[in-house]
N, C-alpha and C positions, 0 to 999 in steps of 0.2 A: 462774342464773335463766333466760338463754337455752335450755340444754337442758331445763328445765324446761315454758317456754311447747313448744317444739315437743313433745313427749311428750303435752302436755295436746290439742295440734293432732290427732296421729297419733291419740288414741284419741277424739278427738271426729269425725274423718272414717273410721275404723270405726264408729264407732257409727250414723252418719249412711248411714252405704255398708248395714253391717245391717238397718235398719230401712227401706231404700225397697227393699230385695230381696225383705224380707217383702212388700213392700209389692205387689212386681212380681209374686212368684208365686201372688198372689190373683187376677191377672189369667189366665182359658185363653188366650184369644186370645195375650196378649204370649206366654205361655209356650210354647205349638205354633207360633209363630212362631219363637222361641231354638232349637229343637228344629230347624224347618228349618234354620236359617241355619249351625247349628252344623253340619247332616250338609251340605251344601254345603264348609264350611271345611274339616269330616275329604277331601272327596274334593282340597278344593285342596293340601293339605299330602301325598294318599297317592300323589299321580305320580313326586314327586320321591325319595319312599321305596323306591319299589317299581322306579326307574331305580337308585337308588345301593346297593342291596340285592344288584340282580342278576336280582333275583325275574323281573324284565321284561326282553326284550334290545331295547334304543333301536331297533335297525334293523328290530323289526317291528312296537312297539308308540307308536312314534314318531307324533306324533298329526300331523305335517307329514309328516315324511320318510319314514315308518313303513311295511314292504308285508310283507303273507306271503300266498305263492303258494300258495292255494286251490283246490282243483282236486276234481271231481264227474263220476259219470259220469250221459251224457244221452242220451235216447232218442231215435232220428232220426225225425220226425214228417214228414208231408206237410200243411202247414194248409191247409185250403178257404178259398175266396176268399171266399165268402159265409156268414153263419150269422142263424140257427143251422141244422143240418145233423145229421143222426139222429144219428152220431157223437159231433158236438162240443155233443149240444142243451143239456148243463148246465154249457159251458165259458162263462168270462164272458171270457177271453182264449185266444189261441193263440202261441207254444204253451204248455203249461204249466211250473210251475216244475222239472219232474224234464226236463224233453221240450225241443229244440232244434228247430227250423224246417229243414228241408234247403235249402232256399231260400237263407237265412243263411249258407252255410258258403261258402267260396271256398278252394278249393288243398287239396279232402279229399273223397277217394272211398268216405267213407260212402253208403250206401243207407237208405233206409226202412224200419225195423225194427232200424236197428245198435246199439249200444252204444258211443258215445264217450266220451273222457274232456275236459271243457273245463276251463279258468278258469273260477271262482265267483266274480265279482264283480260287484256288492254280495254279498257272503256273510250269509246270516241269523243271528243268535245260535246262539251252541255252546258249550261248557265252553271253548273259548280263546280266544274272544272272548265275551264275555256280553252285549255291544249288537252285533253281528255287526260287519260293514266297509261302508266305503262303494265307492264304484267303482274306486276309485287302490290300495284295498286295507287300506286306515288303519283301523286299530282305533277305535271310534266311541265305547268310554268310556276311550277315553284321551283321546279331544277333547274329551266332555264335562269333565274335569279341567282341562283345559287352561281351556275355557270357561272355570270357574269362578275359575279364577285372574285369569282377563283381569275376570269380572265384580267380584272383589272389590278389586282392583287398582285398576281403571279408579272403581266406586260410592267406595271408601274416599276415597281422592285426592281426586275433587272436589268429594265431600261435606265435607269436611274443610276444604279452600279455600274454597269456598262459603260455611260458615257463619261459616269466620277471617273474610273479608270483611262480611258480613252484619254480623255481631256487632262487629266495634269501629266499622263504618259506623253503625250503629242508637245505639249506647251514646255515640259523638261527636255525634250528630244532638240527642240527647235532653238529654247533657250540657251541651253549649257553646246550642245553639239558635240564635234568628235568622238572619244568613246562609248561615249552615252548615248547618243544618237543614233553609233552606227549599229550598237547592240539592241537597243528596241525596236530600229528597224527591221532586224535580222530575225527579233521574235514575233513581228507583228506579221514577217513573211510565214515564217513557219504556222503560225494560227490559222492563216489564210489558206495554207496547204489544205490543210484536216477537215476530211466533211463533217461540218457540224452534226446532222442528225445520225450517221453509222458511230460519230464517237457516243451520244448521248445512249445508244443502246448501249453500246459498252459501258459505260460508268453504268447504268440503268442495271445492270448484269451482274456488279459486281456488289452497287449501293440499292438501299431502298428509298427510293428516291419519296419523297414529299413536293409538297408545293414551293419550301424554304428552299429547300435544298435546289431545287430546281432552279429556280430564280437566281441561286447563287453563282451554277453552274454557267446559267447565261449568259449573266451578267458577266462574270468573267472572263468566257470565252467572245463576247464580243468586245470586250473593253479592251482585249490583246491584239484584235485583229485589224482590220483595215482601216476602220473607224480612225485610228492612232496615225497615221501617217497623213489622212486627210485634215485634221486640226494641228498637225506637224507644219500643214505647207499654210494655214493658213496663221499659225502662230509665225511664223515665220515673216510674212508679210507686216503684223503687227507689232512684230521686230524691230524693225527699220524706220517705224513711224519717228517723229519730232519730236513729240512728246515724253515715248521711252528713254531716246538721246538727254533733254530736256531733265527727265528726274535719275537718272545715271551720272549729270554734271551735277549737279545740285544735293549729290552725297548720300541716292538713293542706296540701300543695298540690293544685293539680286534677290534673296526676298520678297521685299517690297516689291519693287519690279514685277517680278514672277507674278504676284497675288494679287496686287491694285492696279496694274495697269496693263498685262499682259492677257492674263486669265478671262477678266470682264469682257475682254473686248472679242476672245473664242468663244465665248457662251452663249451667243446666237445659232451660232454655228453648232454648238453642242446640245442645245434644244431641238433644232432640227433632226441631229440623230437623235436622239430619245424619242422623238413620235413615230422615228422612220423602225426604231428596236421594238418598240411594243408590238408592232404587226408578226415580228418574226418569232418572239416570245411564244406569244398564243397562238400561232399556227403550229410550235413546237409541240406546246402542253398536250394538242389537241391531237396530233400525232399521235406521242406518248401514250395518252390514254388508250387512245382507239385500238393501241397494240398491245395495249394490259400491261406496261411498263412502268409506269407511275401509281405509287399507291396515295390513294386520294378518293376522297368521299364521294364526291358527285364533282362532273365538270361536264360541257360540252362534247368534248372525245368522250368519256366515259357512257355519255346517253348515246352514242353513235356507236359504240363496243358494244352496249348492253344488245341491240337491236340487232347486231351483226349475229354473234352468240344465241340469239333465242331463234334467228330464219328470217324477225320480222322483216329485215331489210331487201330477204328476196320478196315480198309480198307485192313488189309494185306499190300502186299510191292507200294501196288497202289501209296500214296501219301509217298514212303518211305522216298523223304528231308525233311516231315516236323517229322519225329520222329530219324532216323538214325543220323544225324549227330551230334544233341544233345545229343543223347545218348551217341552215340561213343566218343563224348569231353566229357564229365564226367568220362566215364570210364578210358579213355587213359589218361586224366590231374592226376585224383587219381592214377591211376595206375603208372604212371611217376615219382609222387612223391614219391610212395613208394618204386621205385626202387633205385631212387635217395639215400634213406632214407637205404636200403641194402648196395647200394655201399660203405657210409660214416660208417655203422659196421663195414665193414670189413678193413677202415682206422683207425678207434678209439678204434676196441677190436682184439688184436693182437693173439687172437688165431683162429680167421675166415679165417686171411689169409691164400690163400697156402704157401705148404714146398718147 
């Protein structure tokens, strides 16, 4: 009888899984967001393939430790002090990117007109590197990789914590009531007070924060906050259902209650916030980096810090891989997941969909 009931479970949760994926792929929005997030996850899973393959050699494609020695030949220029100048009247910089400054050089008797051979770094995209290097030499979509692992790593974890919290906080709140209720509400107000990112510098200030720790911080601080009163109102409603009455006669304990029939039925609800936390996760991390606040190997903020720190980033579109493509994967990874996080509304609140 027992394997019976579960067989009857197993094709009643396919059926249930079937029908909101129809349900999802009616959605564009959710769906070119699944599409982002997915081609993000192929680049997190293809670092580690393309190191244990061979395909890559660690000691150049190494997105920390990583250097290959670059080298270009450059024209020995004399730059005017003033411009613009008949010469240079349609240069916007001196010198330019083929051409070296003689100026520049210390311990080399080139002249004006020579042909040297220097170091290329930053190196621009080329068939062996395809987002070029940055300064140190480091292949810059192996860091994007990397990036992406820190963002999925770091969003998944706290989002996951966050809503654990969130959701047995709200479902206890609603469940039990009175003093219980009024005191997590009263704390979930005060979270909501606190701006998240002037506190994270403070902890940041006092801790050395990591990617764990980070994530912990997150997850915490949103699993206290507003999140808890919205799965409060909708436990609430799942309260009063038939069914809960139903195994409360029948010699349920609150328990039971609580955990089979209560919980399951906010856990829509509570996956929806976890796609909607990951976005604000990794715009944290990305933050954090960018302000040298987080100690951490390689991240998205961290390649947008590095470029700030060496000038590159006032250069305009001059050295644009080393600020473009981190940017662009912050934006499009948050932006994916929030699409992701519209599509799943409109499979869990039945009046989004269309007629």
């Amino acid at each position: 009888m027992k394997n019976n009931n579960n067989k009857i479970e197993k094709k009643l949760r396919r059926e249930a899984f079937s029908k909101n994926w129809k349900l999802f792929k009616q959605s564009r929005l959710g769906m070119v967001g699944l599409y982002i997030v997915f081609f993000f996850f192929i680049l997190t899973i293809l670092q580690p393939i393309l190191f244990i393959t061979g395909f890559w050699n660690e000691a150049v494609y190494h997105p920390v430790v990583g250097y290959d020695d670059l080298t270009s030949d450059f024209i020995v220029v004399d730059c005017p002090k003033e411009y613009p100048t008949e010469k240079y009247q349609s240069r916007t910089d001196c010198p330019a990117r083929n051409e070296v400054n003689i100026k520049t050089l210390f311990y080399n008797t080139a002249e004006v007109g020579d042909t040297i051979e220097l170091n290329l770094q930053p190196a621009p995209p080329s068939r062996r590197h395809i987002l070029g290097t940055d300064s140190l030499g480091r292949d810059v979509f192996s860091q994007i990789m990397e990036g992406s692992q820190v963002a999925f790593l770091l969003g998944i974890l706290s989002a996951t914590l966050g809503v654990g919290i969130s959701t047995l906080l709200g479902t206890i709140a609603a469940f039990y009531g009175g003093r219980i209720d009024a005191y997590l509400m009263r704390q979930s107000d005060l979270v909501l007070m606190l701006p998240t990112l002037p506190l994270l510098f403070i902890i940041s200030a006092f801790a050395e924060l990591k990617i764990w720790h980070l994530a912990v911080v997150l997850g915490t601080i949103g699993g206290l906050g507003g999140s808890v009163i919205t799965i409060k109102s909708q436990a609430l409603q799942v309260k009063v259902k038939p069914f809960v009455d139903s195994a409360r006669i029948t010699g349920g304990s609150n328990m039971k209650i609580l955990f089979s029939h209560v919980l399951p039925n906010v856990a829509p609800l509570a996956l929806l916030f976890m796609v909607f936390s990951v976005t604000g996760a990794i715009a944290s991390e990305s933050v954090l980096s960018f302000l040298g606040l987080l100690n951490i190997e390689m991240s998205w903020g961290l390649m947008i810090y590095l470029a700030q720190v060496e000038g590159f980033i006032f250069s305009g579109m001059k050295y644009w891989w080393l600020i473009l493509p981190a940017g662009l994967s912050v934006t499009f990874l948050t932006g994916g997941f929030y699409l992701v996080g519209r599509g799943l509304d409109e499979v869990f609140n039945p009046r989004l969909r269309k007629r």
